[in-house]
N, CA, C and O atoms as a printed pandas DataFrame, in Angstrom:
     atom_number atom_name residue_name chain_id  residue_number  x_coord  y_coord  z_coord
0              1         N          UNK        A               1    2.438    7.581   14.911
1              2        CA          UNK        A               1    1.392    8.454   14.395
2              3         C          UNK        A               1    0.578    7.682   13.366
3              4         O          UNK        A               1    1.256    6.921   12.676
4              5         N          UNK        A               2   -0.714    7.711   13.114
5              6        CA          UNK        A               2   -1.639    7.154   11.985
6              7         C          UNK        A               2   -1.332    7.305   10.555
7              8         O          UNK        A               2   -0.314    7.946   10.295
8              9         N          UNK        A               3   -2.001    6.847    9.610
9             10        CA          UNK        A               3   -2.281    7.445    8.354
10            11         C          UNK        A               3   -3.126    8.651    8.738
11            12         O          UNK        A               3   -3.890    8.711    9.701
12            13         N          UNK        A               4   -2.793    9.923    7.541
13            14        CA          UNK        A               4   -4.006   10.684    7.305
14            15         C          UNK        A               4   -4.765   10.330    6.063
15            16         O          UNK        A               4   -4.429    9.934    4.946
16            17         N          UNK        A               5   -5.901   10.609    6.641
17            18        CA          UNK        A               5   -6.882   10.561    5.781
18            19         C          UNK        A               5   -7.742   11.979    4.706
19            20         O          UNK        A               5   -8.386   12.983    5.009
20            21         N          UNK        A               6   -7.460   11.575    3.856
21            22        CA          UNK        A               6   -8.181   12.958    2.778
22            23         C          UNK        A               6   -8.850   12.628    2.102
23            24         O          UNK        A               6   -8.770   11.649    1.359
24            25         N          UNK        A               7  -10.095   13.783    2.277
25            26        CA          UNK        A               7  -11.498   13.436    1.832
26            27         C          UNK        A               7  -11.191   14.631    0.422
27            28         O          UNK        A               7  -10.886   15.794    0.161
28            29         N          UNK        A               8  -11.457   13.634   -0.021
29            30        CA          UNK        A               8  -11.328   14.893   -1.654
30            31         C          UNK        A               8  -12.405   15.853   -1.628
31            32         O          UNK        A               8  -13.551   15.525   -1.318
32            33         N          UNK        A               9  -12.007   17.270   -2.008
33            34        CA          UNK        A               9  -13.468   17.968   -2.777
34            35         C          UNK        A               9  -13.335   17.683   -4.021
35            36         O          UNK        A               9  -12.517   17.111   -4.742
36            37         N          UNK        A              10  -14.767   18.449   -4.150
37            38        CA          UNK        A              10  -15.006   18.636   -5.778
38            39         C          UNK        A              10  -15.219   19.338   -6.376
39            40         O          UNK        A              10  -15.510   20.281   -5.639
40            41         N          UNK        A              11  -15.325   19.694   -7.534
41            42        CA          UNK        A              11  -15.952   21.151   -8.360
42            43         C          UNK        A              11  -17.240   21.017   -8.495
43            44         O          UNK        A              11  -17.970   20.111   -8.897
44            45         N          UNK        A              12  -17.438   22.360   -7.978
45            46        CA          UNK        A              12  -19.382   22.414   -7.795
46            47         C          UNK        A              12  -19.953   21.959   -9.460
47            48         O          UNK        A              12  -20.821   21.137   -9.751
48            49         N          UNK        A              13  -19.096   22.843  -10.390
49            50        CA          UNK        A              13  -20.021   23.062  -11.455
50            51         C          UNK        A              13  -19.374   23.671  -12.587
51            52         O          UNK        A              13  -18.328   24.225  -12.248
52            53         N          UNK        A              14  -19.627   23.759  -13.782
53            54        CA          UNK        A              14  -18.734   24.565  -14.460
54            55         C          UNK        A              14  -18.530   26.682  -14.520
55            56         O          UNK        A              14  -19.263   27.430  -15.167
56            57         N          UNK        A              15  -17.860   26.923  -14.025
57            58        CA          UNK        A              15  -17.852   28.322  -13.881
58            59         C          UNK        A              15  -18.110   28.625  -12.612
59            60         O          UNK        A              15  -18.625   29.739  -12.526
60            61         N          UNK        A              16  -17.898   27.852  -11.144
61            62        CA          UNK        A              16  -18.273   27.948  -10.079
62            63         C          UNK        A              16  -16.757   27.586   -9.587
63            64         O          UNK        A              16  -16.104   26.654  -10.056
64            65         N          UNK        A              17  -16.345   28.394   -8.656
65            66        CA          UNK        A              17  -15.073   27.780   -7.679
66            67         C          UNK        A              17  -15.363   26.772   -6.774
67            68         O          UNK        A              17  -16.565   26.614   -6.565
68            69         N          UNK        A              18  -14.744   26.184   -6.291
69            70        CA          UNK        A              18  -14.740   24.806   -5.686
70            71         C          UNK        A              18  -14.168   25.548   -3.992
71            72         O          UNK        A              18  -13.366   26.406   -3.623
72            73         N          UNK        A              19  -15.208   24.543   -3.319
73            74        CA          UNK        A              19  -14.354   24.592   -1.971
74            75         C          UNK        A              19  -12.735   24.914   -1.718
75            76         O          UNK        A              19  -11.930   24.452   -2.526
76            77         N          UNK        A              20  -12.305   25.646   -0.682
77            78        CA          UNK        A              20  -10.606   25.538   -0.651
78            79         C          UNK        A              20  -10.350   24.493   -0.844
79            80         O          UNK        A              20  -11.222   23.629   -0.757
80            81         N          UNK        A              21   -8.756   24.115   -1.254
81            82        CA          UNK        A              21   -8.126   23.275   -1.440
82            83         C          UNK        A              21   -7.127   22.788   -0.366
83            84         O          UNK        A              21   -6.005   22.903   -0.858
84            85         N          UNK        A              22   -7.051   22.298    0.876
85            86        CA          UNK        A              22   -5.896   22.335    1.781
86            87         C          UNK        A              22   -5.348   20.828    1.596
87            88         O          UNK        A              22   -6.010   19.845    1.262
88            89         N          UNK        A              23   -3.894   20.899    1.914
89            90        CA          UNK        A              23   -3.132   20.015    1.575
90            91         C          UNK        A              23   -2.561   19.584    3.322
91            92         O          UNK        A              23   -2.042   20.317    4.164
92            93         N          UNK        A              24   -2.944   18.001    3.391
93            94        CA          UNK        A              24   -2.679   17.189    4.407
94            95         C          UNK        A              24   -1.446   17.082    4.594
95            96         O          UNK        A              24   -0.873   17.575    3.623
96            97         N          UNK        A              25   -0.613   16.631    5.464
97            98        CA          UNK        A              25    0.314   15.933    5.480
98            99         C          UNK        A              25    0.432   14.795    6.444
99           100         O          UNK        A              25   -0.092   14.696    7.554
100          101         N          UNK        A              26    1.284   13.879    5.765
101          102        CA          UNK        A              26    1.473   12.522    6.504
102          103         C          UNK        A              26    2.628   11.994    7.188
103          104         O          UNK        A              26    3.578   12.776    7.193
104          105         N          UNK        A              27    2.814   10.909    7.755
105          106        CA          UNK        A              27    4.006   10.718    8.602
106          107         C          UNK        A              27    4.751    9.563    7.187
107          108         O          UNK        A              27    4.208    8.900    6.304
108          109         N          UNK        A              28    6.013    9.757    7.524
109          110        CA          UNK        A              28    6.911    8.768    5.975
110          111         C          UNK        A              28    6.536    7.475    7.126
111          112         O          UNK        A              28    7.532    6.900    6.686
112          113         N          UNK        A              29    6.103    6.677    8.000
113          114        CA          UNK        A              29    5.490    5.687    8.001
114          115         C          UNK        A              29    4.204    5.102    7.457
115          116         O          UNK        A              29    4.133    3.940    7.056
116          117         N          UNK        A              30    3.432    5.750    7.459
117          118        CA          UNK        A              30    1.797    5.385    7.675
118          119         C          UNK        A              30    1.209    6.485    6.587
119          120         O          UNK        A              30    0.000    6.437    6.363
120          121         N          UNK        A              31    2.116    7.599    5.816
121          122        CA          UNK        A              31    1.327    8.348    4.730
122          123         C          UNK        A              31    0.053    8.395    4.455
123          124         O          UNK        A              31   -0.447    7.933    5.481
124          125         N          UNK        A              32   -0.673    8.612    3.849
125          126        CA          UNK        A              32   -2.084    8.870    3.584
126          127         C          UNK        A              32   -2.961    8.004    2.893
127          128         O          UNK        A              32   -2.667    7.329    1.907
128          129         N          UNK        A              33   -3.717    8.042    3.288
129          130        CA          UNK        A              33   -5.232    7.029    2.829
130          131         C          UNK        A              33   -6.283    8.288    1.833
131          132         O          UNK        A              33   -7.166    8.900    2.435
132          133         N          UNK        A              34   -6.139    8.442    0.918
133          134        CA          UNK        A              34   -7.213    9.167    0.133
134          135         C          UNK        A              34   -8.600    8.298   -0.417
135          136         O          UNK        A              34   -8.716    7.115   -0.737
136          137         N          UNK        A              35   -9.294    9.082   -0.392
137          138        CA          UNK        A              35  -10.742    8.970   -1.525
138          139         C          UNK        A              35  -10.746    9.052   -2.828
139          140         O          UNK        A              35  -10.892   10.009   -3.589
140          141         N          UNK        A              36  -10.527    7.667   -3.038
141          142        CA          UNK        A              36  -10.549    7.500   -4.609
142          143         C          UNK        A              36  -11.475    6.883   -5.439
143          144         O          UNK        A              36  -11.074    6.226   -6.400
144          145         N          UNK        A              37  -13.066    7.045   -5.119
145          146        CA          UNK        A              37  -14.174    6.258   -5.719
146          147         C          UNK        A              37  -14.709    7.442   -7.113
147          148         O          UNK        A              37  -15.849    7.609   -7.547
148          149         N          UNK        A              38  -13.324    8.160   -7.577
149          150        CA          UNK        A              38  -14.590    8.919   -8.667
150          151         C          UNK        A              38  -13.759    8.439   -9.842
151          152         O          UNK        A              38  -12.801    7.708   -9.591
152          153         N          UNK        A              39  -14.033    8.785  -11.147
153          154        CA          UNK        A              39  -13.419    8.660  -11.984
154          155         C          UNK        A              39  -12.042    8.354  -12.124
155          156         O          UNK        A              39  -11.468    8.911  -11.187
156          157         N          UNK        A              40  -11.087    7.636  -12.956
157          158        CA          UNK        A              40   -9.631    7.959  -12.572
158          159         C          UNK        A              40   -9.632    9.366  -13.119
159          160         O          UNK        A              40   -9.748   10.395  -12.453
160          161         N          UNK        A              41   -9.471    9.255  -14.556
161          162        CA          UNK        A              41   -9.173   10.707  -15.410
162          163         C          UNK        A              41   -9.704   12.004  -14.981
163          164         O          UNK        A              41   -9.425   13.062  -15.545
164          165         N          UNK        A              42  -10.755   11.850  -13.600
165          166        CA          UNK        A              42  -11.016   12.666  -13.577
166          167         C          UNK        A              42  -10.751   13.552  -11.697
167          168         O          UNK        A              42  -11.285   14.582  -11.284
168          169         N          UNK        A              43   -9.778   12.651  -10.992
169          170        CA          UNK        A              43   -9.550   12.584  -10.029
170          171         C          UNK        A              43   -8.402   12.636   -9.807
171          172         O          UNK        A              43   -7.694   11.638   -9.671
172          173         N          UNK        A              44   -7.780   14.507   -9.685
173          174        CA          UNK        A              44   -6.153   14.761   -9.197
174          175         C          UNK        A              44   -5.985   14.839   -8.062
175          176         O          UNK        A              44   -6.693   15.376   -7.210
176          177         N          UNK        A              45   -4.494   14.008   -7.912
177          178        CA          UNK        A              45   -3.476   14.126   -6.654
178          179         C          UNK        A              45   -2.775   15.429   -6.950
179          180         O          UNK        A              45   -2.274   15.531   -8.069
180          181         N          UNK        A              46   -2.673   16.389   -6.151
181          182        CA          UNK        A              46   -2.108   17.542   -5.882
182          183         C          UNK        A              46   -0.922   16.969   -4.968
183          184         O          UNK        A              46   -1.001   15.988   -4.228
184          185         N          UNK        A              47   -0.071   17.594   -5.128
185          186        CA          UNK        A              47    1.230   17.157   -4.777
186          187         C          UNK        A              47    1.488   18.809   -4.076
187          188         O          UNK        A              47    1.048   19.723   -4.774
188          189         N          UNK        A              48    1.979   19.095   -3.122
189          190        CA          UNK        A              48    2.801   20.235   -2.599
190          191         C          UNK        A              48    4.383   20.427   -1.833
191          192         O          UNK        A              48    4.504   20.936   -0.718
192          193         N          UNK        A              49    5.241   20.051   -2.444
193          194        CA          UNK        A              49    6.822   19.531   -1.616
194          195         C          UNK        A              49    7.283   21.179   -1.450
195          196         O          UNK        A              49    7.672   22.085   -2.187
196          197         N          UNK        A              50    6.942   20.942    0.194
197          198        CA          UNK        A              50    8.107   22.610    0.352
198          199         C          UNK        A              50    9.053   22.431    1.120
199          200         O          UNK        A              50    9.202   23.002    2.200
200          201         N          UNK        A              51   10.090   21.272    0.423
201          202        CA          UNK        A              51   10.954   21.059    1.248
202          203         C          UNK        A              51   12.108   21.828   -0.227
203          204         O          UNK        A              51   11.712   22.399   -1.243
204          205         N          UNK        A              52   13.539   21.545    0.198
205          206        CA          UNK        A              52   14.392   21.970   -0.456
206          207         C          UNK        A              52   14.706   21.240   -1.753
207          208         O          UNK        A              52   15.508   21.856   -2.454
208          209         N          UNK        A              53   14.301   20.150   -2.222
209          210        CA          UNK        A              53   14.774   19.338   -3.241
210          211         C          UNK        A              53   13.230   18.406   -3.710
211          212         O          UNK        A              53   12.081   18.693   -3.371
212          213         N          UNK        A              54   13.617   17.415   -4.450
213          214        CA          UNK        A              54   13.046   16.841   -4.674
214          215         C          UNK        A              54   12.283   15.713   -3.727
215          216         O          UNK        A              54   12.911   15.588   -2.676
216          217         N          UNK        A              55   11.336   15.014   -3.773
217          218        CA          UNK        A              55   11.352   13.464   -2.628
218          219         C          UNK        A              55   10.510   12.878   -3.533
219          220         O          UNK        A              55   10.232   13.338   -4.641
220          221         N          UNK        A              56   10.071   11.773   -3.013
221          222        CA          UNK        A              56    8.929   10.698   -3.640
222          223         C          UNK        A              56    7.917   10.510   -2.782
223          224         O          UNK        A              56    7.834   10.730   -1.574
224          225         N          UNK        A              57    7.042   10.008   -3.683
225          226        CA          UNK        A              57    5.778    9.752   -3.285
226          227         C          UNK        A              57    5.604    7.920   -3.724
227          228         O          UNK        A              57    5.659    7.368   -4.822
228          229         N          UNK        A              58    5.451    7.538   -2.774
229          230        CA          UNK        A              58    4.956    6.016   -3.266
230          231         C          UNK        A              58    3.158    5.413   -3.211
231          232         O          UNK        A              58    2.287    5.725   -2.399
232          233         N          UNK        A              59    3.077    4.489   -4.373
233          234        CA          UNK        A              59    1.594    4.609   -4.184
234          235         C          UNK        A              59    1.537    3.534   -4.008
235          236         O          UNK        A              59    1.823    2.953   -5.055
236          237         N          UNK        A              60    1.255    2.681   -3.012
237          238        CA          UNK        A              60    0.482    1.749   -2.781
238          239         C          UNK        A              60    0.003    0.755   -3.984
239          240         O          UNK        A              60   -0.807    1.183   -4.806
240          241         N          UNK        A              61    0.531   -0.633   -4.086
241          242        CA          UNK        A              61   -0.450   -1.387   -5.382
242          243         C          UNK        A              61   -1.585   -1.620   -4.348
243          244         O          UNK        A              61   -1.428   -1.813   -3.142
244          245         N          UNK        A              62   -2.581   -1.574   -4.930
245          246        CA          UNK        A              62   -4.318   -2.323   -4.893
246          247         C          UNK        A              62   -3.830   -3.625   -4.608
247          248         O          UNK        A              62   -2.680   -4.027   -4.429
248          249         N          UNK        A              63   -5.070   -4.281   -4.602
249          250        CA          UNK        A              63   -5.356   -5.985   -4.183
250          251         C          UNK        A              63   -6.676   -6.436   -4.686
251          252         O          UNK        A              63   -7.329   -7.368   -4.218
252          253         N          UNK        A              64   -7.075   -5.515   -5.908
253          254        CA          UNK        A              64   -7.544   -5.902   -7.261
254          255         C          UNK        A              64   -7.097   -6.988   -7.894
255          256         O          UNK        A              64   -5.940   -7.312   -7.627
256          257         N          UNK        A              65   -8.042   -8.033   -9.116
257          258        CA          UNK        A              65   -7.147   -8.847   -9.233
258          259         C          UNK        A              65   -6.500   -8.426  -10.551
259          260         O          UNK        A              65   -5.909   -9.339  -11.128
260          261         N          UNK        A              66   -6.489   -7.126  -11.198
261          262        CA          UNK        A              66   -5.625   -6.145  -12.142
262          263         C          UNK        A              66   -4.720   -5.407  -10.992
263          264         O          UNK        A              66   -4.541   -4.303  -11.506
264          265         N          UNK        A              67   -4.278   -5.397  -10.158
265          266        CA          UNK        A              67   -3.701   -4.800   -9.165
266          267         C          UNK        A              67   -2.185   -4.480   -9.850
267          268         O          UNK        A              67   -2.105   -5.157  -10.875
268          269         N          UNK        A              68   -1.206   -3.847   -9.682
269          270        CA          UNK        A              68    0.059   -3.828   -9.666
270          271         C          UNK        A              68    0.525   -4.744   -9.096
271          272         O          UNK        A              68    0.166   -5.246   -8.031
272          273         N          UNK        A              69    1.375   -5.025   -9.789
273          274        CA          UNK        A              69    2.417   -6.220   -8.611
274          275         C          UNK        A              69    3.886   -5.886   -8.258
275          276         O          UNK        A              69    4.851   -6.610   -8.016
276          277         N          UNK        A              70    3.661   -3.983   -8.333
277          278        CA          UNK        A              70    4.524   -3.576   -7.626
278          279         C          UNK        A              70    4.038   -2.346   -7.107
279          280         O          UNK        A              70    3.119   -1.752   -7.672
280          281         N          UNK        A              71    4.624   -1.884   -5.997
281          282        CA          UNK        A              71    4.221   -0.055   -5.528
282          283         C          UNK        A              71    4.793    0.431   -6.790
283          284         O          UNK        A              71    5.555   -0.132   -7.576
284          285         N          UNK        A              72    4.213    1.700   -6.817
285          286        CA          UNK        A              72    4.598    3.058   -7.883
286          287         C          UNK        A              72    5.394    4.227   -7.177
287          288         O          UNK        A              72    4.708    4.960   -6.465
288          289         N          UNK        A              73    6.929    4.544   -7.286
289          290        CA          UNK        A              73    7.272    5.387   -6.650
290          291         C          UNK        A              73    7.441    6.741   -7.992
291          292         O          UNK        A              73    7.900    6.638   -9.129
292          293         N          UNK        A              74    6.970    7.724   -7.406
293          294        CA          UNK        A              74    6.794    9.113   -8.006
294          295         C          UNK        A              74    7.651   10.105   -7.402
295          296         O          UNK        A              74    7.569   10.575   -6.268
296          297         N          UNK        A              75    8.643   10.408   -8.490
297          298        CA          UNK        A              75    9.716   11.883   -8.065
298          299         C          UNK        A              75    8.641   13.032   -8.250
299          300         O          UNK        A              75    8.076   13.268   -9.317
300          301         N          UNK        A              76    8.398   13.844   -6.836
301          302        CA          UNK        A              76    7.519   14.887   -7.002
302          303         C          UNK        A              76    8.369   16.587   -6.872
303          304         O          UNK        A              76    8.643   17.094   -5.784
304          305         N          UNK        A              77    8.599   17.092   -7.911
305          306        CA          UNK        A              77    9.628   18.056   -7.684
306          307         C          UNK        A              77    9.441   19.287   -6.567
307          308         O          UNK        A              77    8.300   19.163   -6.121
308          309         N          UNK        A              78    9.986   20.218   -6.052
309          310        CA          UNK        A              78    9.548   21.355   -5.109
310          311         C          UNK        A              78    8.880   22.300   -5.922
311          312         O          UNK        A              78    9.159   22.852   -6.986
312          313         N          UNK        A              79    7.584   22.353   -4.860
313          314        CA          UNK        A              79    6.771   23.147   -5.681
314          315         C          UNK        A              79    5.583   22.107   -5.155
315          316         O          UNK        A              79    5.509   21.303   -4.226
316          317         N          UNK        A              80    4.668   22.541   -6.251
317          318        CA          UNK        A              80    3.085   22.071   -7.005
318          319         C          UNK        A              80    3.385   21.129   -8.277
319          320         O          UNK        A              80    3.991   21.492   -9.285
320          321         N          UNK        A              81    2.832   19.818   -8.032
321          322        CA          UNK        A              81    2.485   19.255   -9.169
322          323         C          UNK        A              81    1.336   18.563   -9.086
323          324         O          UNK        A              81    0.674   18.750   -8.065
324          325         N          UNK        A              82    0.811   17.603  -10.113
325          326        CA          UNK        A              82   -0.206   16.914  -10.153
326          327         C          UNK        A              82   -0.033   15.847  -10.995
327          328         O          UNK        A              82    0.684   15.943  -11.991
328          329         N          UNK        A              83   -0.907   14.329  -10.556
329          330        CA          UNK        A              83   -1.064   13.778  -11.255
330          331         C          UNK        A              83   -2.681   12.556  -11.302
331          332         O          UNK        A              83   -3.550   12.711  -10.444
332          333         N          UNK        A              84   -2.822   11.478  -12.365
333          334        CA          UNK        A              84   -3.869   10.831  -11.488
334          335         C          UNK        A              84   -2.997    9.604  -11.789
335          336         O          UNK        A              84   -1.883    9.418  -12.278
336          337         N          UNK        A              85   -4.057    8.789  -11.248
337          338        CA          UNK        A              85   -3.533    7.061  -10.771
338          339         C          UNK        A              85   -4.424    6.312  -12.112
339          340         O          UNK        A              85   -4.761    6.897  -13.141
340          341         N          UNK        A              86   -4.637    5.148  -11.837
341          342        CA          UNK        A              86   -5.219    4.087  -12.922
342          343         C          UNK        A              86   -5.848    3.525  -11.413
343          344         O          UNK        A              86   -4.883    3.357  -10.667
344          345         N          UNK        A              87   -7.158    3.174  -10.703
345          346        CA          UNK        A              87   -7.875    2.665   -9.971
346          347         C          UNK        A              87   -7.719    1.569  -10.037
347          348         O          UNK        A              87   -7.688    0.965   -8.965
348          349         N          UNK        A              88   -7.530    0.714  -11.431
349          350        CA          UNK        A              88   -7.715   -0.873  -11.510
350          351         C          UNK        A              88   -6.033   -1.430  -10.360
351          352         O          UNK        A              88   -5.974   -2.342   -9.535
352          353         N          UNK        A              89   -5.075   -0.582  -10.729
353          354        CA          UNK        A              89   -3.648   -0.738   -9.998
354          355         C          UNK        A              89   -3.622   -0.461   -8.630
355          356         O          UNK        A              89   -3.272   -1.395   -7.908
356          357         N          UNK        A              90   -3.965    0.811   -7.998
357          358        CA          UNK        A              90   -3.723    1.102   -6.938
358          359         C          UNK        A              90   -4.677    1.238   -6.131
359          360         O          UNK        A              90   -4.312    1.446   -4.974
360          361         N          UNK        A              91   -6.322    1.179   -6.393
361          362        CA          UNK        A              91   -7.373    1.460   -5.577
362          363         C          UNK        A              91   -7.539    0.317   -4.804
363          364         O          UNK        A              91   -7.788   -0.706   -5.443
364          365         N          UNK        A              92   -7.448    0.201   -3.288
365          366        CA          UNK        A              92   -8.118   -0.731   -2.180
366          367         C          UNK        A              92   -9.231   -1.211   -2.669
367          368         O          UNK        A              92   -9.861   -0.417   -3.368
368          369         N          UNK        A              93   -9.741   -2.405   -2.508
369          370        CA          UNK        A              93  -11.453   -2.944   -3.023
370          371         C          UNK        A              93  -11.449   -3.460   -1.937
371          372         O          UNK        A              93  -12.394   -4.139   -2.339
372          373         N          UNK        A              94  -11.308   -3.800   -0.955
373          374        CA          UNK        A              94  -11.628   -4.705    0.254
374          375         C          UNK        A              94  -11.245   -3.975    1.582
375          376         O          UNK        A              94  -10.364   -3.133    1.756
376          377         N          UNK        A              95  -12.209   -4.561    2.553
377          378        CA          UNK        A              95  -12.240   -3.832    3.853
378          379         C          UNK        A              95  -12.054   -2.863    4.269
379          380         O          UNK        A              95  -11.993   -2.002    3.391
380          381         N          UNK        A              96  -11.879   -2.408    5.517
381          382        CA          UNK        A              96  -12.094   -0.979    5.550
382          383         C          UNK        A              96  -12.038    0.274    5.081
383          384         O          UNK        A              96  -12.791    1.245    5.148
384          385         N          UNK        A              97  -10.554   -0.030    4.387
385          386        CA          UNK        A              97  -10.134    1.122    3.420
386          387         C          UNK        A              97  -10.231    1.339    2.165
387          388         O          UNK        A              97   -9.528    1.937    1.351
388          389         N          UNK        A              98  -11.676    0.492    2.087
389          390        CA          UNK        A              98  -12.480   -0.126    0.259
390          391         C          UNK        A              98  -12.403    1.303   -0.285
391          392         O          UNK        A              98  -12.282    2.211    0.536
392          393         N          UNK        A              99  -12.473    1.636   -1.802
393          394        CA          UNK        A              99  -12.745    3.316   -2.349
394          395         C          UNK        A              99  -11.351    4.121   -1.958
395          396         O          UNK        A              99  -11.426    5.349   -1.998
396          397         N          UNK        A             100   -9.870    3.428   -1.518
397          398        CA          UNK        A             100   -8.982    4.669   -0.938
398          399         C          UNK        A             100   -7.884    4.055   -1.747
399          400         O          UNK        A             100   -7.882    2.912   -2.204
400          401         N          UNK        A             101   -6.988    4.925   -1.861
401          402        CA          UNK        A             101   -5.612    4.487   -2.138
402          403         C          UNK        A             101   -4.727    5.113   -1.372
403          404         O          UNK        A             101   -4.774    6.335   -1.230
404          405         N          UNK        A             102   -3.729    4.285   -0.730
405          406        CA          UNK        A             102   -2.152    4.738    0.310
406          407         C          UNK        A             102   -1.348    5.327   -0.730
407          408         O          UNK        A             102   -1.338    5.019   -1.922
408          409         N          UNK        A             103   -0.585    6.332   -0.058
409          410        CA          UNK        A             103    0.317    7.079   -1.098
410          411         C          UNK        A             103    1.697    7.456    0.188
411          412         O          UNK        A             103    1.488    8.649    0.406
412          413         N          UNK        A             104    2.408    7.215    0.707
413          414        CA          UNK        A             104    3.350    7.011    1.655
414          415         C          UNK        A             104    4.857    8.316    1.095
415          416         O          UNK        A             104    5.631    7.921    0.223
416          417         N          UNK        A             105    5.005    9.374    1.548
417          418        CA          UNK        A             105    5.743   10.403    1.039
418          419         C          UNK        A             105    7.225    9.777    1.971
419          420         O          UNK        A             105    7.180    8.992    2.918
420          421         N          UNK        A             106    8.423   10.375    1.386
421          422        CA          UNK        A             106    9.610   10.163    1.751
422          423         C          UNK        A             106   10.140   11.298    2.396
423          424         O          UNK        A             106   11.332   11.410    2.683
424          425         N          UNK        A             107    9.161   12.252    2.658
425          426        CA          UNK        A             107    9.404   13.615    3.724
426          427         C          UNK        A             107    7.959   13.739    3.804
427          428         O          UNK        A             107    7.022   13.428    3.069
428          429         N          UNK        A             108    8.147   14.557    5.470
429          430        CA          UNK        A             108    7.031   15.455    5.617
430          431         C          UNK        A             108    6.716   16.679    5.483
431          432         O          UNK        A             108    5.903   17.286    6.180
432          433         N          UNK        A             109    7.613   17.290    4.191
433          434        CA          UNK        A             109    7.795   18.175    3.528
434          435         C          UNK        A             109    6.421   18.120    2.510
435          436         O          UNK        A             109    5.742   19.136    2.355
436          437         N          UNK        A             110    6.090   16.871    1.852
437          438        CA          UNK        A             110    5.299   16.372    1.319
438          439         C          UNK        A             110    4.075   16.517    1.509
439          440         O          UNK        A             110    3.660   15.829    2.442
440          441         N          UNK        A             111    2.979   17.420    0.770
441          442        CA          UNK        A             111    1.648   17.974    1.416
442          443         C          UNK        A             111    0.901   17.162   -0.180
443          444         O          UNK        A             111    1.414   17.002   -1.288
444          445         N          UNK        A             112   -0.707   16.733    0.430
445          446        CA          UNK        A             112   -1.089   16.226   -0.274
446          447         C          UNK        A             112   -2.520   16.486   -0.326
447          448         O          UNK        A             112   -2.912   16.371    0.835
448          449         N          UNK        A             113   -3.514   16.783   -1.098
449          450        CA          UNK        A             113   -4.771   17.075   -1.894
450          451         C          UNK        A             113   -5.514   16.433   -2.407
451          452         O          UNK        A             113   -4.572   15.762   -2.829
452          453         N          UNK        A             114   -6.500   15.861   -2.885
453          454        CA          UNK        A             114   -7.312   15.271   -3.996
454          455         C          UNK        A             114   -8.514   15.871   -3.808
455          456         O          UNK        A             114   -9.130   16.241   -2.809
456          457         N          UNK        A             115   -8.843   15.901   -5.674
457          458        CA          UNK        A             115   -9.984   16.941   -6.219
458          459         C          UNK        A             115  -10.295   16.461   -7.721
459          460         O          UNK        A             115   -9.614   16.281   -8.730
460          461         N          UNK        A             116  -11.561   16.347   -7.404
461          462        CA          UNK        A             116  -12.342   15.643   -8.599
462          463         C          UNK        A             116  -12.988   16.753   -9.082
463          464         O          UNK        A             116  -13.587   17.689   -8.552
464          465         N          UNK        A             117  -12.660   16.353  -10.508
465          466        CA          UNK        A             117  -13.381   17.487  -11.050
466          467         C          UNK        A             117  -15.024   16.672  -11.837
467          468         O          UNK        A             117  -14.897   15.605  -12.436
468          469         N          UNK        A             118  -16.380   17.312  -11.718
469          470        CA          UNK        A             118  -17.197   17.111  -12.145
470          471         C          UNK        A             118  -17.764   17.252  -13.335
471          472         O          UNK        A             118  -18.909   16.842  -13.525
């Protein structure tokens, strides 16, 4: 099966609701490719685990030359959480998947979102 791909929304405006929010899910091979060209601080990963326990989320290091020089693995508890990334670490800059960051879940329990707020 592929990566999925998620196109973030955004918030129209202040005091305006934002498009729905639906949460992707990915295969624990090939996990997800998101849109990550807006702000960091201002650009959440929505996390949704409706599985029975806890799992992880791994993020992909970049190939920036500030890149990580390791993946980031994230305990995402059951339920809803959120968090953002640092772009200089984990954002793709080159070829096709320039503007995205991989985030690879350890179940497909694991539902995933991004939403910039304006």
């Amino acid at each position: 099966m592929a990566v999925t791909n998620i196109t973030k929304i955004a918030t129209k405006d202040v005091n305006v609701v934002s498009d729905a929010i639906t949460f992707a899910t990915g295969t624990t091979a090939d996990g997800f490719l998101a849109d990550f060209t807006g702000k960091d601080y201002k650009t959440a990963f929505i996390v949704n685990n409706t599985g029975a326990s806890a799992a992880t989320l791994t993020v992909k290091a970049g190939d920036s030359p500030a890149a990580a020089s390791e993946d980031k693995v994230l305990t995402v508890p059951v339920g809803y959480s959120a968090f953002t990334l640092d772009s200089g670490y984990y954002k793709i800059t080159k070829g096709t998947n320039r503007g995205k960051v991989q985030l690879i879940p350890s179940a497909t329990t694991v539902g995933l979102a991004v939403v910039e707020l304006r």
